[in-house]
C-alpha positions as CSV (number, residue, x, y, z in Angstrom):
1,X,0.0,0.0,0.0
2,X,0.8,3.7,-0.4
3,X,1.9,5.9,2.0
4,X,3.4,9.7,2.7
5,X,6.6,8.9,4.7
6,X,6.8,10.9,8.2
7,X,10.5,11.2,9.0
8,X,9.7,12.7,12.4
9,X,7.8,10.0,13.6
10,X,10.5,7.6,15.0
11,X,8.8,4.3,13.6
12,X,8.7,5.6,10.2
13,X,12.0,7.4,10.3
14,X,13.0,3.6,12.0
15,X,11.5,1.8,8.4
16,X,13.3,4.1,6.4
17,X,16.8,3.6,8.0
18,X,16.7,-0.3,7.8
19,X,15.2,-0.1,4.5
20,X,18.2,2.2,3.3
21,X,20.8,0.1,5.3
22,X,20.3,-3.3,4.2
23,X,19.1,-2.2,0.1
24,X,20.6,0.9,-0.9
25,X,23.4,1.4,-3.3
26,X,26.2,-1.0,-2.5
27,X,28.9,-2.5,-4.3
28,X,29.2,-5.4,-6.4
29,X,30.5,-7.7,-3.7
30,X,27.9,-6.6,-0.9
31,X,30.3,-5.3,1.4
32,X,30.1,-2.0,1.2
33,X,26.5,0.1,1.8
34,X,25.9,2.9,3.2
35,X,24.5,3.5,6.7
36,X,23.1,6.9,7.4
37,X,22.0,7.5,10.9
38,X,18.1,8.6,11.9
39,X,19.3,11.6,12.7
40,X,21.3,12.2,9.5
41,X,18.2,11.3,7.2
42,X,16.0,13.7,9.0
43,X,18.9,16.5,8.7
44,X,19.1,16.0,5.0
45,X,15.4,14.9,4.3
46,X,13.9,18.0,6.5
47,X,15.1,21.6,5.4
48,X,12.6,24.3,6.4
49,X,11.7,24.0,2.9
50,X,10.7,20.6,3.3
51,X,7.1,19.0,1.7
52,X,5.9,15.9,3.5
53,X,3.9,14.9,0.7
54,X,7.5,14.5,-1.5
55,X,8.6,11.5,1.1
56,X,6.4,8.1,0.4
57,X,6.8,4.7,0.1
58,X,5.4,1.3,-0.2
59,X,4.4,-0.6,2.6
60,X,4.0,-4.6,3.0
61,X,0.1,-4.9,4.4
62,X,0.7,-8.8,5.6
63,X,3.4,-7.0,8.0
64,X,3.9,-3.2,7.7
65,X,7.2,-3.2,6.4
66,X,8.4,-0.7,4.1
67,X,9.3,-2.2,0.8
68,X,10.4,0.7,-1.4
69,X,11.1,4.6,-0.1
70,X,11.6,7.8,-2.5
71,X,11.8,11.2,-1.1
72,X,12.0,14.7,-2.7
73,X,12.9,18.4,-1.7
74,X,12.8,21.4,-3.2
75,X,15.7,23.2,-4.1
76,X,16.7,26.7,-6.1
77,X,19.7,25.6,-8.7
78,X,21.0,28.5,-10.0
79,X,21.8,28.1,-14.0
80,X,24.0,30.5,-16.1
81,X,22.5,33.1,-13.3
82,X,19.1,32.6,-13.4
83,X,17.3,31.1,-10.1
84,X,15.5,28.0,-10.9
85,X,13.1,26.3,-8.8
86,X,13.6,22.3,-8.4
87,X,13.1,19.3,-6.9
88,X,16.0,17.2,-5.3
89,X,15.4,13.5,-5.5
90,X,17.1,10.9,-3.7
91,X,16.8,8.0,-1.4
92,X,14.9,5.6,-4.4
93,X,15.1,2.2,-2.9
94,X,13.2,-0.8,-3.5
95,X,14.2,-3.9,-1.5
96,X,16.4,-6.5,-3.0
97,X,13.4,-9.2,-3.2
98,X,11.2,-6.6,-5.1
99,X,13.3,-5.3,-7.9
100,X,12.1,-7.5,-10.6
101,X,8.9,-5.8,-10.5
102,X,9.4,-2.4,-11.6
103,X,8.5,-0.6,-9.0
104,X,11.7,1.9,-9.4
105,X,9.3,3.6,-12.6
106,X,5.8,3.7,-10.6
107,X,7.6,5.5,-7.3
108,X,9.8,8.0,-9.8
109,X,6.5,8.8,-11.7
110,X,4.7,9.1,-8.7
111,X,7.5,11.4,-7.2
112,X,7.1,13.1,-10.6
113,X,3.3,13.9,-10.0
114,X,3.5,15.1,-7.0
115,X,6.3,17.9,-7.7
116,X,4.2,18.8,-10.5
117,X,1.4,19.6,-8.3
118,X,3.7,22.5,-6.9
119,X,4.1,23.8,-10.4
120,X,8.0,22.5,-10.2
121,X,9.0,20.9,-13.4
122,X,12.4,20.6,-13.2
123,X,14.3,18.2,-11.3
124,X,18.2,17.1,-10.1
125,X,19.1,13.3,-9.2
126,X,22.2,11.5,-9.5
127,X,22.2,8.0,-10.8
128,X,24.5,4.8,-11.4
129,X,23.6,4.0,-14.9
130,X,24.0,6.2,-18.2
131,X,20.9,8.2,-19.0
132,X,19.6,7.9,-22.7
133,X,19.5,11.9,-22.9
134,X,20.7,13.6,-20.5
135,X,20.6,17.8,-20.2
136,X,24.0,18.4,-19.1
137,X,26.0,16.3,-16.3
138,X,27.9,17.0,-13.5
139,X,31.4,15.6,-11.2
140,X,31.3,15.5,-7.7
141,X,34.1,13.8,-5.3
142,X,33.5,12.0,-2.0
143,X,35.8,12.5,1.3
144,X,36.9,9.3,2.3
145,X,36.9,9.8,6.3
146,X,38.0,6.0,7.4
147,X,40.4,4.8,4.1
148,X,42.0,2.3,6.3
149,X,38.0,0.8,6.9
150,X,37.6,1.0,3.3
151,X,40.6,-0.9,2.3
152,X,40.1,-3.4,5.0
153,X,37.0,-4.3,3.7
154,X,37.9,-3.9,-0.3
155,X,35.9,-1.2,-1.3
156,X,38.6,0.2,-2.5
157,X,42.3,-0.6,-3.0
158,X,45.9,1.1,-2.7
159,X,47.6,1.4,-6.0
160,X,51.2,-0.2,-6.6
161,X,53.9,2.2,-5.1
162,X,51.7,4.0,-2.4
163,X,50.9,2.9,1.3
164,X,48.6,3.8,4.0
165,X,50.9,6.9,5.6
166,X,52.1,8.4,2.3
């Protein structure tokens, strides 16, 4: 079943962190996911900007479980100086078990839908496959804070010549 998504609420902000932690993007051995804290998802989920209606999922009605999660928030991107208003989307995750269904489509059109109801048309999203026609593209970099962690568990590796210190 449908369902808005209230981050506040600790049981719902509970679904979406175990949700997140043990289906969202990982690498191809399974080792690596990420793990964002309750805290940190209502941080980045919740600016004072912030539309509940943009944060929904999917809900199991044999046992309440959330089952897929995709959350919006509106943004103002400036481009070549002019202010435009958008929509941030992020967090689309459908669990492991349910991916051969196509739900991925129905939540993003969904998500689509509703950000068109507050006349926003435009939208930014990163993904991990190539988009057929995309408008322009963008680099960003990620900090590694624990590289010793992340070599330990083979996310990433040390190339030939370098060590830990240096």
């Amino acid at each position: 079943m449908w369902s808005d998504i209230n981050i506040l609420d600790d049981k719902e902000a509970q679904e979406v962190y175990t949700l997140l932690k043990e289906n969202y993007v990982e690498d191809e051995d399974n080792m690596f996911r990420f793990d964002y804290s309750i805290e940190f998802l209502r941080w980045i989920l919740c600016p004072p900007t912030y539309l509940p209606k943009w944060h929904f999922g999917v809900w199991s009605e044999t046992d309440n479980k959330l089952l897929a999660f995709i959350s919006g928030i509106p943004v103002e991107v400036k481009v070549k100086g002019t202010h435009i208003k958008m929509a941030e989307i992020n967090y689309l995750c459908v669990h492991k078990k349910l991916r051969t269904k196509r739900m991925a489509p129905v939540l993003i059109k969904e998500v689509t839908r509703r950000v068109n109801l507050k006349g926003v048309y435009q939208a930014v999203y990163t993904a991990g496959v190539e988009i057929p026609k995309p408008i322009c593209s963008a680099w960003y970099y990620h900090r590694n804070i624990n590289y010793k962690k992340l070599v330990e568990v083979k996310f990433t590796g040390i190339k030939a010549g370098l060590s830990m210190s240096g």
